[in-house]
C-alpha positions as a Markdown table, in Angstrom:
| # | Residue | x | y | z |
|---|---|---|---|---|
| 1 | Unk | -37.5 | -36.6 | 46.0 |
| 2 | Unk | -39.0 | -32.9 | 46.5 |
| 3 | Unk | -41.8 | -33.4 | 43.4 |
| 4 | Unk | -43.6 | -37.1 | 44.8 |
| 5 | Unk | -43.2 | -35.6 | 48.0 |
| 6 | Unk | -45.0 | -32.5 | 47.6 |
| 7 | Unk | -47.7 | -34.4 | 45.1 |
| 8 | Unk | -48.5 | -36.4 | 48.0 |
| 9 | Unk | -48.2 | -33.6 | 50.9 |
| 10 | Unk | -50.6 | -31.1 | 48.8 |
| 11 | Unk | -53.2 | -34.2 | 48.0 |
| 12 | Unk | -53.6 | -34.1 | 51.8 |
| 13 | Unk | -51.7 | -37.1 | 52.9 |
| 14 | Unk | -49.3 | -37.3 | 55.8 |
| 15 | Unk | -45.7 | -37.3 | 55.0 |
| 16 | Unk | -42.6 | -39.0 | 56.8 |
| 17 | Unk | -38.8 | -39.4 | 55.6 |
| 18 | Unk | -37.3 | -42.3 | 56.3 |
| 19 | Unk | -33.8 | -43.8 | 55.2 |
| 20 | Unk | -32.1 | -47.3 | 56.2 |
| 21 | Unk | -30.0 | -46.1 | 58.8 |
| 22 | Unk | -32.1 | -42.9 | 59.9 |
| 23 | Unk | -30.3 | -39.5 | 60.2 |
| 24 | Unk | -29.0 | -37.2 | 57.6 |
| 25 | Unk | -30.1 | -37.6 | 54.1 |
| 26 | Unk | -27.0 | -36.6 | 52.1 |
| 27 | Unk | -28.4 | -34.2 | 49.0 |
| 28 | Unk | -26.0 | -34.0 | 46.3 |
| 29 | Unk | -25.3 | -30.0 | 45.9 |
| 30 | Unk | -25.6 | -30.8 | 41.8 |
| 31 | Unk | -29.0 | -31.8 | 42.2 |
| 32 | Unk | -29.8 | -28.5 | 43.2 |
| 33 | Unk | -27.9 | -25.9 | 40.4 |
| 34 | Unk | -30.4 | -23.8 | 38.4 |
| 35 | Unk | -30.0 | -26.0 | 34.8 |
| 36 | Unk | -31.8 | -28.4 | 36.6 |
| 37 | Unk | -33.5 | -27.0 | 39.6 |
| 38 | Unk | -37.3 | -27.4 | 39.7 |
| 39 | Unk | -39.9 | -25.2 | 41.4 |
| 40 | Unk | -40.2 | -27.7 | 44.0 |
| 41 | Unk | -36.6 | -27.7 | 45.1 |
| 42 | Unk | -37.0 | -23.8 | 45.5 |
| 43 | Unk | -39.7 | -25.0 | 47.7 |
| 44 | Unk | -38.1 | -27.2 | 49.7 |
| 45 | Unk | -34.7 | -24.8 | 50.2 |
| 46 | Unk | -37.8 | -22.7 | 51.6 |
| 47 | Unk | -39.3 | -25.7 | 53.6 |
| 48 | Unk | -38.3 | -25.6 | 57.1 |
| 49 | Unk | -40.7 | -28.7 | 58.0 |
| 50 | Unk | -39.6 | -30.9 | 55.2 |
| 51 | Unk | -35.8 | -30.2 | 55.2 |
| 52 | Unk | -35.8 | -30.9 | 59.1 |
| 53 | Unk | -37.4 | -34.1 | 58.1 |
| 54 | Unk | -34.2 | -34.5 | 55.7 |
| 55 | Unk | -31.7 | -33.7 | 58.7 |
| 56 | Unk | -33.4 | -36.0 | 60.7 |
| 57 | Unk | -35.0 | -39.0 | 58.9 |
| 58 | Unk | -36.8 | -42.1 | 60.8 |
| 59 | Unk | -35.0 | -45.1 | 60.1 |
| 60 | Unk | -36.7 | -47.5 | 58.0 |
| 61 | Unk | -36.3 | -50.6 | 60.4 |
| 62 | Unk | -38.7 | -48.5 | 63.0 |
| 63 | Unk | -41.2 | -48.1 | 61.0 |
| 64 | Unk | -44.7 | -50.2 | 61.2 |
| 65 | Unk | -45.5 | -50.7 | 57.7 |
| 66 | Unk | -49.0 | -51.2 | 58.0 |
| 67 | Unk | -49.6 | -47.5 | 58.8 |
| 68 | Unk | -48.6 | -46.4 | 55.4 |
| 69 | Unk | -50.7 | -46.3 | 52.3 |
| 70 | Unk | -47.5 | -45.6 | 50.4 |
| 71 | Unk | -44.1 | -46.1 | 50.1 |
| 72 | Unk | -41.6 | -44.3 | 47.5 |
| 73 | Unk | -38.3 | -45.2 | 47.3 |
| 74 | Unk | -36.5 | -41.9 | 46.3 |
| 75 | Unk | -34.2 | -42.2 | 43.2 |
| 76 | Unk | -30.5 | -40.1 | 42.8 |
| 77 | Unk | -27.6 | -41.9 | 42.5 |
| 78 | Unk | -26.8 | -41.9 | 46.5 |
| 79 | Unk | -29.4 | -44.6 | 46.7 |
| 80 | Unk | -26.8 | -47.2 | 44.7 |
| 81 | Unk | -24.6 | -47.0 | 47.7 |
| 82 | Unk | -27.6 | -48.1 | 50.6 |
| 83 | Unk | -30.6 | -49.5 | 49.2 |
| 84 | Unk | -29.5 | -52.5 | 47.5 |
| 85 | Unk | -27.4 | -53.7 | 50.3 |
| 86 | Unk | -30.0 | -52.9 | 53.4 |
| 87 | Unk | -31.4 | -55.7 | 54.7 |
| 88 | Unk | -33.9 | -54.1 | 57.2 |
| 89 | Unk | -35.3 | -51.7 | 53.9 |
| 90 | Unk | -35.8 | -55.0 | 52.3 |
| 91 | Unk | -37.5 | -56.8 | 55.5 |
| 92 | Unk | -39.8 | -53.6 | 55.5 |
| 93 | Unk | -41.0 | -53.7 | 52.0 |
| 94 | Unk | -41.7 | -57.3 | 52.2 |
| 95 | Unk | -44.1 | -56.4 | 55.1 |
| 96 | Unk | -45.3 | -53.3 | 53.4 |
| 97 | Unk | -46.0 | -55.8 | 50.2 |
| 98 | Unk | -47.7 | -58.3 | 52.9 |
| 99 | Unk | -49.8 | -55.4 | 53.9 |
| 100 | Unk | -51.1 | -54.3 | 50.5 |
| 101 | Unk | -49.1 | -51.1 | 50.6 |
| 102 | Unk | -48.5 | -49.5 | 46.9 |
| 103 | Unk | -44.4 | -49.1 | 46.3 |
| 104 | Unk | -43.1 | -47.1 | 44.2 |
| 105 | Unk | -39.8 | -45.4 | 43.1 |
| 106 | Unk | -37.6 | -43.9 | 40.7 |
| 107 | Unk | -34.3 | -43.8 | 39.1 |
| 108 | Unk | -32.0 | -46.0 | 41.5 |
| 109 | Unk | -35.0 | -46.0 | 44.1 |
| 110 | Unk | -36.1 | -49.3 | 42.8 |
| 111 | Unk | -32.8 | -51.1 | 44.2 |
| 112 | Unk | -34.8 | -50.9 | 47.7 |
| 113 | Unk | -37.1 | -53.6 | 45.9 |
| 114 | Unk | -34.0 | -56.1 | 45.9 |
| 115 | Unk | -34.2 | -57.4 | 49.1 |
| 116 | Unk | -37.9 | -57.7 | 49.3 |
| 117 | Unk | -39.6 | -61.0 | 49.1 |
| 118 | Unk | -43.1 | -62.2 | 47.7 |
| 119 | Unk | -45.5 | -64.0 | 50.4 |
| 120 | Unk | -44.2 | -67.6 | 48.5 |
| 121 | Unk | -40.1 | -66.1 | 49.0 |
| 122 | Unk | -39.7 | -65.4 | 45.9 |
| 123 | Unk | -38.3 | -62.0 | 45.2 |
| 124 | Unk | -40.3 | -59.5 | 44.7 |
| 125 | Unk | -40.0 | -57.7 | 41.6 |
| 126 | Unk | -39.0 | -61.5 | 39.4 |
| 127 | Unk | -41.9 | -61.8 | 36.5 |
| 128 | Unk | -42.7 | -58.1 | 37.6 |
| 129 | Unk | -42.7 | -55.1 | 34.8 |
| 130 | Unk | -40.3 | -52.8 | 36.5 |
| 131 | Unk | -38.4 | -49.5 | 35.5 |
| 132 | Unk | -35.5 | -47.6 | 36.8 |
| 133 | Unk | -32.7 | -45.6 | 35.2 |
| 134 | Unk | -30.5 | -48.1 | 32.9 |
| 135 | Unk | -27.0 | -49.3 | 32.4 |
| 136 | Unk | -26.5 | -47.2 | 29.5 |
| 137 | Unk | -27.8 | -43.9 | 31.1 |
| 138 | Unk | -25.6 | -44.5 | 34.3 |
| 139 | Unk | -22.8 | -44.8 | 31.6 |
| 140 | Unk | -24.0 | -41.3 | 29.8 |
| 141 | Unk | -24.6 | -39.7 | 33.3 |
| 142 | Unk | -20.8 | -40.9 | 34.0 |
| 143 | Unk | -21.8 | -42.3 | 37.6 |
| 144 | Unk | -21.2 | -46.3 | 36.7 |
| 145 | Unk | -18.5 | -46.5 | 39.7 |
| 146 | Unk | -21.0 | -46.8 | 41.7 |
| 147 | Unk | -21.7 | -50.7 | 43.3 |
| 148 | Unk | -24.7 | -51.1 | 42.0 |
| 149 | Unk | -26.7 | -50.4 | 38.8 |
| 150 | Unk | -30.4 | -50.8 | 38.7 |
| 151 | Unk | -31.6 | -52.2 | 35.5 |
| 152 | Unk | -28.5 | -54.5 | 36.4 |
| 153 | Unk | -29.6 | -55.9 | 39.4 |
| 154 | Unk | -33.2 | -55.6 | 38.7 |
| 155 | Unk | -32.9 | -58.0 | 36.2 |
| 156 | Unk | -30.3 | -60.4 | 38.5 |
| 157 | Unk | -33.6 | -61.5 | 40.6 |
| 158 | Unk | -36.0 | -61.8 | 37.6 |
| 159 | Unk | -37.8 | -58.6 | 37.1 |
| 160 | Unk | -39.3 | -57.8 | 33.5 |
| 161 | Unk | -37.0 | -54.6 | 32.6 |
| 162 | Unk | -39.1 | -51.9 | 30.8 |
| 163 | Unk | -37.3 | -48.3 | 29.7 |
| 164 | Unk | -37.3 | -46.0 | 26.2 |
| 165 | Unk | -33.8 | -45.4 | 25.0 |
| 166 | Unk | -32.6 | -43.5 | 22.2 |
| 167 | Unk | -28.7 | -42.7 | 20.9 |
| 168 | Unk | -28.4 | -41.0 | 23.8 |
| 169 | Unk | -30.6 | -40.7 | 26.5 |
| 170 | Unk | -29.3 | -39.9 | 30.5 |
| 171 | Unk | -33.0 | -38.3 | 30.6 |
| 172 | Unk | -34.8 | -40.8 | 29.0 |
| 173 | Unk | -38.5 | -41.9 | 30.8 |
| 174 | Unk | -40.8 | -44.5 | 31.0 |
| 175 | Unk | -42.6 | -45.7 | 34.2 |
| 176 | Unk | -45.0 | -48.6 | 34.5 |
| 177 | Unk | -47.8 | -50.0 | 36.9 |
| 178 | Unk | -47.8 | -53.6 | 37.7 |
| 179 | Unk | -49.8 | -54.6 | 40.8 |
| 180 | Unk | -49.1 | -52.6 | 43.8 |
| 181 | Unk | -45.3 | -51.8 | 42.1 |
| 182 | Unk | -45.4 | -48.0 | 40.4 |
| 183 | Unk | -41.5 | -47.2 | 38.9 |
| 184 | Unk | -40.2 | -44.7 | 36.9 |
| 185 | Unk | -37.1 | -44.9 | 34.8 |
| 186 | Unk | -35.5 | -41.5 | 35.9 |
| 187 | Unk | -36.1 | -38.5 | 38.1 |
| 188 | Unk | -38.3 | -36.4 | 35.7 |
| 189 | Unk | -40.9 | -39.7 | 36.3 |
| 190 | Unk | -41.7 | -38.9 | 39.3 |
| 191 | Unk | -44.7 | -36.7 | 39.0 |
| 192 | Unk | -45.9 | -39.7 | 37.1 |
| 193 | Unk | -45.1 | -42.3 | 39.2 |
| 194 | Unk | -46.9 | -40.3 | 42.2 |
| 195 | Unk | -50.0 | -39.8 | 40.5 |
| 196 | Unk | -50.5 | -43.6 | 39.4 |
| 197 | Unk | -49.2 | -44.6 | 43.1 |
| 198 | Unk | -52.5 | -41.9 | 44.2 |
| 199 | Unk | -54.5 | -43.0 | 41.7 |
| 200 | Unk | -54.1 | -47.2 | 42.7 |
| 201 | Unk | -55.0 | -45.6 | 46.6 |
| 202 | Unk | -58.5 | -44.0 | 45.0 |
| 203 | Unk | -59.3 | -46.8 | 43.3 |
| 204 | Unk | -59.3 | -48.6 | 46.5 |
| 205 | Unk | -61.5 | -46.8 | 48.0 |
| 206 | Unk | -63.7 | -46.6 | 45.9 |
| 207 | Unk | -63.8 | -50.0 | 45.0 |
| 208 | Unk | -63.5 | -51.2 | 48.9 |
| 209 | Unk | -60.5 | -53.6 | 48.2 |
């Protein structure tokens, strides 16, 4: 989470943190040990501002979506266990979708896409190009207890699974744009998957659209 949301904060735009229930955002103590500790993670461990917005998150279901440009559903395998199953996340980005906002996400942040509904009811993400971390990674990152699995239930309401695998590959990446939808296979996508969500924003208005 700490790499989109500084990519958007130092591009000038406004950031909130929001989760479905509002509150504490749980971060797994793992996610912070040196092997795999980024710059921005020191940052935010620094970040006063931002990790009070982490303490205290807005809940989704209060949120107008039409005042956001962009929504990104944080990745990490804590999502697997909220996302999926939260109906008001999935009421709000149908609305966000209804109001032309870009959504994007990474890893298990795409499951808050399977609630979401198209303007004809359809879901959201079926005959969409989607990514998010796969079966086979959850099964190498030894974290397939959890109740669900992305490329899984992505593929359950119809969406057009992309990844790159190898023989083994819990780090493996891909992420693809497809409309307004920006996802990334893993974590280490998300720089990516920030700068094509930005760049669909530009293009906007620039175009007037």
């Amino acid at each position: 989470m700490t790499v989109p949301y500084y990519a958007f904060l130092d591009a000038g735009m406004e950031v909130d943190v929001a989760s479905p229930a509002g509150g504490m955002v749980a971060v797994d103590p793992m996610s912070l040990k040196p092997v795999i500790r980024t710059p921005e993670d020191d940052r935010f461990l620094a970040d006063e501002e931002f990790r009070a917005q982490v303490s205290d998150s807005k809940a989704i279901g209060d949120l107008d979506m039409a005042d956001y440009d962009i929504v990104f559903l944080a990745g990490g395998w804590g999502a697997a266990f909220d996302f999926g199953f939260s109906q008001s996340l999935g009421r709000k980005m149908t609305e966000a979708n209804a109001a032309g906002v870009v959504l994007g996400g990474v890893c298990h942040g795409p499951l808050g896409l399977l609630n979401a509904t198209a303007a004809d009811g359809s879901p959201l993400v079926e005959g969409r190009r989607i990514s998010a971390v796969t079966d086979k990674q959850v099964r190498e990152l030894g974290i397939d207890a959890t109740p669900h699995h992305p490329e899984r239930e992505l593929r359950s309401v119809g969406a057009l699974f992309e990844s790159e695998t190898r023989f083994r590959d819990p780090l493996a990446n891909h992420w693809v744009v497809d409309g307004n939808l920006v996802t990334g296979q893993n974590q280490n996508a998300g720089p990516m998957v920030a700068r094509e969500m930005m760049q669909l924003i530009v293009e906007r208005s620039t175009t007037g659209s």
